[in-house]
Structures are given as structure tokens and as C-alpha cells.
N, C-alpha and C positions, 0 to 999 in steps of 0.2 A: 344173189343177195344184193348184188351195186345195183342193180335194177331195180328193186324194193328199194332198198333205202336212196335211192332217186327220188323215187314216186311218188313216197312218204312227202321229201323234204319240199316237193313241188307243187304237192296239193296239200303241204300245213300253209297254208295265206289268203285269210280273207280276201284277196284282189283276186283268186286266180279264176281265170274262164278257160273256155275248151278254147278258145283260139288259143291259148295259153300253151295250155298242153300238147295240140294240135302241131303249132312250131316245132315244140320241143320234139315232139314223135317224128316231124318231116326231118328233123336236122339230126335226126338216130339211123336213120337208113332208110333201105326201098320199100314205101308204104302206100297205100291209098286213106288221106285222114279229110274225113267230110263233119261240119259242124254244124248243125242244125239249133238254131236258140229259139227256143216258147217261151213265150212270157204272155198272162192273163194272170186280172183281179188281183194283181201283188205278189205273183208267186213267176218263178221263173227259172230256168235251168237248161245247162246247156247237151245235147246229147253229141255222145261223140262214134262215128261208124269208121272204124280201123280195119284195111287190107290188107294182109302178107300175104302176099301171091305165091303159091307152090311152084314147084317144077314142073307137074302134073295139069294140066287144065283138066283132064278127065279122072281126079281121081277126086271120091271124096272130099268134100268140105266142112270142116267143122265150125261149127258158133262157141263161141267162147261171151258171155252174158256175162257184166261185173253190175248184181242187181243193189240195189243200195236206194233208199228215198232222199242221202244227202250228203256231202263228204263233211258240211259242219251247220249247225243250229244256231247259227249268229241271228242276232246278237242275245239269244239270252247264254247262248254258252260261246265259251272262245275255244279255240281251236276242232283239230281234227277228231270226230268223233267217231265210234266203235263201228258205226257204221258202215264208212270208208272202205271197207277191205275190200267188199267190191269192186272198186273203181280202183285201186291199189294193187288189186291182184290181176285185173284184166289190162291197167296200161301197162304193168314192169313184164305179163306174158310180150305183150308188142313187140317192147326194147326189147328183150331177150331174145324173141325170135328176131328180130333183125340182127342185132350182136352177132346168131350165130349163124346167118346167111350171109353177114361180110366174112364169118371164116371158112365160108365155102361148103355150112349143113343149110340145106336150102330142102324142105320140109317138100315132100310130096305134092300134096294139098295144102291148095288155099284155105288160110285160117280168116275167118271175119269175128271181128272184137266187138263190141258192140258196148257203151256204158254210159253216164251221164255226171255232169259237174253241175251240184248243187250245192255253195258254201253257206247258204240259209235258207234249208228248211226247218219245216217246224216238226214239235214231236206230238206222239199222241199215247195215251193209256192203253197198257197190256198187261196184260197179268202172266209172269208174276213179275216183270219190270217194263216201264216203259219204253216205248220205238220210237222210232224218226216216222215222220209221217212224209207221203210222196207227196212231192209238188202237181201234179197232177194226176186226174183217174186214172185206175192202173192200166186197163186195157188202152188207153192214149199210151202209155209210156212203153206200153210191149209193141205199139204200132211201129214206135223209133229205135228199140232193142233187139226185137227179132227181126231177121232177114231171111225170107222166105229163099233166098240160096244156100240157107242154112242145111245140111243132111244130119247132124243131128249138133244137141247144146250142152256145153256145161254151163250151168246156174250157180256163178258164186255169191254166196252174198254172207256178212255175217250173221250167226246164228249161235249168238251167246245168251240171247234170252227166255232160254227154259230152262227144264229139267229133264231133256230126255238124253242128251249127251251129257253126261258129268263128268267130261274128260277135256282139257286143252288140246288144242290141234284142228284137226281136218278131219271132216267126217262126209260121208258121201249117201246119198240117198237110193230108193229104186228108180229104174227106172219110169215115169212118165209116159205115155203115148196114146192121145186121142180120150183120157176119159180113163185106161187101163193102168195099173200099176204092176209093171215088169219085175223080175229078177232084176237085182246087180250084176252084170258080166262079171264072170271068175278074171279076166284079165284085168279088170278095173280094178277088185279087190288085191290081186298080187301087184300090179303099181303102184297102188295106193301103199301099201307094203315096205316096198320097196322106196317109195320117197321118203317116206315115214321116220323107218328103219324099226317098226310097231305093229302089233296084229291090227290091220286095218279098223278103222271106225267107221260104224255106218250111222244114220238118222231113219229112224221112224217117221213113216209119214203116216196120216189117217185120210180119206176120202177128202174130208174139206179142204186141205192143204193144194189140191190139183184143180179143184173150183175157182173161180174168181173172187177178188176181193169186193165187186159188185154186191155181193149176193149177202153179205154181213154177216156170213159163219168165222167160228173161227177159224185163224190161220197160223200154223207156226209160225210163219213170218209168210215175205215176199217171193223167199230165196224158187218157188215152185212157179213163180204165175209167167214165166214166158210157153209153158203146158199147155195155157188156154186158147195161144192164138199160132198154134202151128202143129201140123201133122207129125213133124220130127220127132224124135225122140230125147226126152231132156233129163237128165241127171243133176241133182244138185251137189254143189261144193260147198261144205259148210264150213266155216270156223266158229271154233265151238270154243267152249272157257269149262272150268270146275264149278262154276261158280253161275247165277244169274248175272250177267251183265246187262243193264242198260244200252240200248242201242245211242243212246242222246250222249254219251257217258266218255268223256277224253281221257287220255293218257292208256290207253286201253290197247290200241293199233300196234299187235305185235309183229315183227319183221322177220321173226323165224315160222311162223304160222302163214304169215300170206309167202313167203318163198317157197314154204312145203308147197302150198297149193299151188302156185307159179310152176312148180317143177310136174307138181299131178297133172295139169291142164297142157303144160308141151310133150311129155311124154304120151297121152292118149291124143293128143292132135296128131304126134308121130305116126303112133299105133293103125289107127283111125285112116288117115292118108295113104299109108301102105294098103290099106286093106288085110292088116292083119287081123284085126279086130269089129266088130259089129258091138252099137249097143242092144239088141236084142236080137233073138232068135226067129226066125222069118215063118218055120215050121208051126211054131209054138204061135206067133202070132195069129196066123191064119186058121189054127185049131179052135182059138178064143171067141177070133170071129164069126167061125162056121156054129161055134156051138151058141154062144152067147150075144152075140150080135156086136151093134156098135153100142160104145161107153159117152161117143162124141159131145153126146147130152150134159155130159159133166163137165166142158169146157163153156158152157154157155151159164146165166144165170136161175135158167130153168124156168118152173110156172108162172114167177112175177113178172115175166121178159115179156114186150112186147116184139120181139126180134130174135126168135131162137134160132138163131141161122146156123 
């Protein structure tokens, strides 16, 4: 929870940039923090790529994605907006894993964090509330989010804007891979559980959801599109409300919901790095493909594309 309500107090300020944070992660303990800044046509944002190095070189690597289009909409709105959690649940994962490598848990596997600092983007229309809109094309922004030394991803982003979780907390998706949509791992669901202290929640996904935002279908939100540009395997971390929330929408950024998920995303980096855990089943996998072929079609924008690669 010091780690959250760090996070929080660090990215509520219109001045703050990734070298910002960046510092503040170097002077937290032993990390690798690279800051890459886009800016085009008025729009601009900083991406941030975070290393905790395992004990392990050969074990397992997990991606940790805090997906989000903006941490605030200045200047039509002031402060940190719902959107955030993203980027609030993947830096306070950082500090926490460092916190608990200076007290001598030094995680198997290398964890890489991956997110971006945006204190004005704008928002755009959804039904049934409006979203933050991303400062750039999505498949640009999965080019700086995913790390192809990723083995597999959790996608948190918030996901207060439906109606298909009507419940406060954390909810978790299936899993993604190539185009397919997996099972949940049972261990994912007894963690989830477990951080919880609640029959776990999960998120419905439909086919469109694992498409590109290219492609103008709908989409429950973002929390799916690092899906599109990596073979790994990607589960989302959702925070969810009772309620539709607005993703443009401040006062909203709860600290007991991004710590649940703080806690979900080190416990399955744990799991993960051990190799006690797989996000899918490798049998199963290979049954899919022998019978049904590839889905990979579904990561690209399909007939319109002139580049269905």
C-alpha cells in the first residue's frame, strides 16, 4: 500500500514526466529505467521500460503492461484521472519489487514493466461512458509497451467503463495468444482469490476485444491490444467499479484496488519465475493448432490491411 499511495501522490502533478519518475524508481533500488519521449502534431508522452533483474537469467520472464491512454486530460479536466491505474499499478509493482529485493526476496525471473506518462491526453466517446483517448496509434504504442523478451504479459489497465463486471476490485481476463482465446489458469484464479480475500472476478472478452484498435470494431477498452503485437501470452488485469465510470473521470483512482492488483501481478511474477506456473496449457495449445490452424489473422487488421503480416 506505501508503494500505491507513493505512486498515486507522484503522478497527481501536472509537471510530472518519466524522467520524473524515472529518478524516483533509480533512487528505490536496483533497476534498469529507460525513457523514451514521442512527441508529434501536439500530442506527446513519455514511455517508461522498467527492469528488476531476477536471480535467475534462465528462468522465465514476465511483462508486467500498466496500459492506460493518459495518467490526466489537462487541461479540460485537472487532476489524476480513472484512467491512471495503469501506470499506478505497474510503477508501485517496480518499488515493491525492489523494496523486497533490499530485504533479500530477489524474485527468480526477471520482471520487465513497461508503461507511459501522459498528463494531457484527450478523451474520446464510448458508450456507455466516455474514455481517454491515446496520444498515439495503438500498434505505435504496443511497439514501446511490449518487449519481445517478454514470455508471457499481464495487461492492467482500468476497466470501469461497462457493464460486464458490476462489481468493485480486480478482475481478470482469458487468456490471449496469437488470435486464440485460452482458459484462465486455475492458479491464476486461486491468487486472484487469494489477494482478493473473494471468489475471484473474471472479464468477458468477445473476439473484437483481441483485434486492433486499427480496425474500428468495438473494443471493451485497450486493457487487450499488447495481444496484437506479440506471440506471448497476455491476460488482462482489470479494475473494475459497480458502476460505469468514465475513464476521463478524477477522484475515482482507488489505492485499495490498484494494491489488490499490485499484489496479483508480484504473486504470478513469483509463481511464473519459479516455473511453477504456465499461462496456458502447451498440449491443449498444439491440439488447437493441429486441428484448427492459426488465429494469427486476428492480430492483424485483416481485408482493409494492405500489410497483413
Amino acid at each position: 500500500m506505501k508503494q500505491v499511495i507513493d505512486t498515486i501522490e507522484l503522478l497527481s502533478s501536472a509537471h510530472i514526466t518519466g524522467e520524473d519518475v524515472a529518478q524516483h524508481l533509480r533512487a528505490a533500488g536496483h533497476c534498469e529505467v529507460e525513457v523514451t519521449h514521442l512527441e508529434r502534431d501536439g500530442a506527446a508522452t513519455d514511455f517508461l521500460s522498467i527492469v528488476i533483474p531476477g536471480s535467475d537469467d534462465a528462468a522465465p520472464q514476465l511483462g508486467i503492461v500498466g496500459r492506460l491512454g493518459g495518467i490526466g486530460a489537462r487541461p479540460a479536466v485537472t487532476g489524476l484521472v480513472s484512467d491512471s491505474d495503469g501506470a499506478v499499478v505497474a510503477i508501485a509493482t517496480a518499488l515493491k519489487l525492489m523494496a523486497m529485493a533490499r530485504q533479500g526476496d530477489v524474485l527468480p525471473g526477471t520482471v520487465r514493466i513497461r508503461t507511459h506518462i501522459c498528463p494531457r491526453a484527450g478523451t474520446r466517446p464510448h458508450h456507455p461512458v466516455p474514455m481517454m483517448k491515446s496520444p498515439f496509434p495503438m500498434r505505435e504504442m504496443m511497439s514501446h509497451e511490449v518487449d519481445p523478451r517478454m514470455d508471457a504479459i499481464l495487461s492492467v489497465d482500468t476497466t470501469r467503463g461497462n457493464r460486464l463486471v458490476n462489481q468493485r476490485g480486480v478482475a481478470i481476463t482469458p487468456v490471449a495468444k496469437q488470435g486464440y482465446l485460452l482458459r484462465i489458469p486455475e492458479t491464476m484464479l486461486d491468487v486472484l482469490g487469494w489477494v482478493s480475500g473473494q471468489l475471484p472476478l473474471t472479464l468477458p472478452l468477445t473476439t473484437q476485444d483481441i483485434t486492433p484498435y486499427e480496425n474500428g470494431l468495438w473494443h471493451v477498452n485497450s486493457l487487450m491490444q499488447p495481444a496484437i503485437v506479440t506471440d506471448a501470452p497476455v491476460v488482462g488485469v482489470a479494475l473494475t467499479a459497480q458502476t460505469a465510470v468514465p475513464g476521463c473521470a478524477t477522484g475515482v483512482t482507488n489505492a485499495v484496488d490498484a494494491d489488490m492488483a499490485m499484489r496479483f501481478c508480484i504473486e504470478i511474477a513469483k509463481l511464473f519465475g519459479q516455473g511453477a506456473m504456465t499461462f496456458f496449457d502447451a498440449a491443449e495449445w498444439n491440439a488447437l493448432q493441429s486441428r484448427y490452424g492459426s488465429m494469427a489473422r486476428l492480430q492483424t487488421i485483416g481485408n482493409d490491411s494492405k500489410d497483413t503480416q
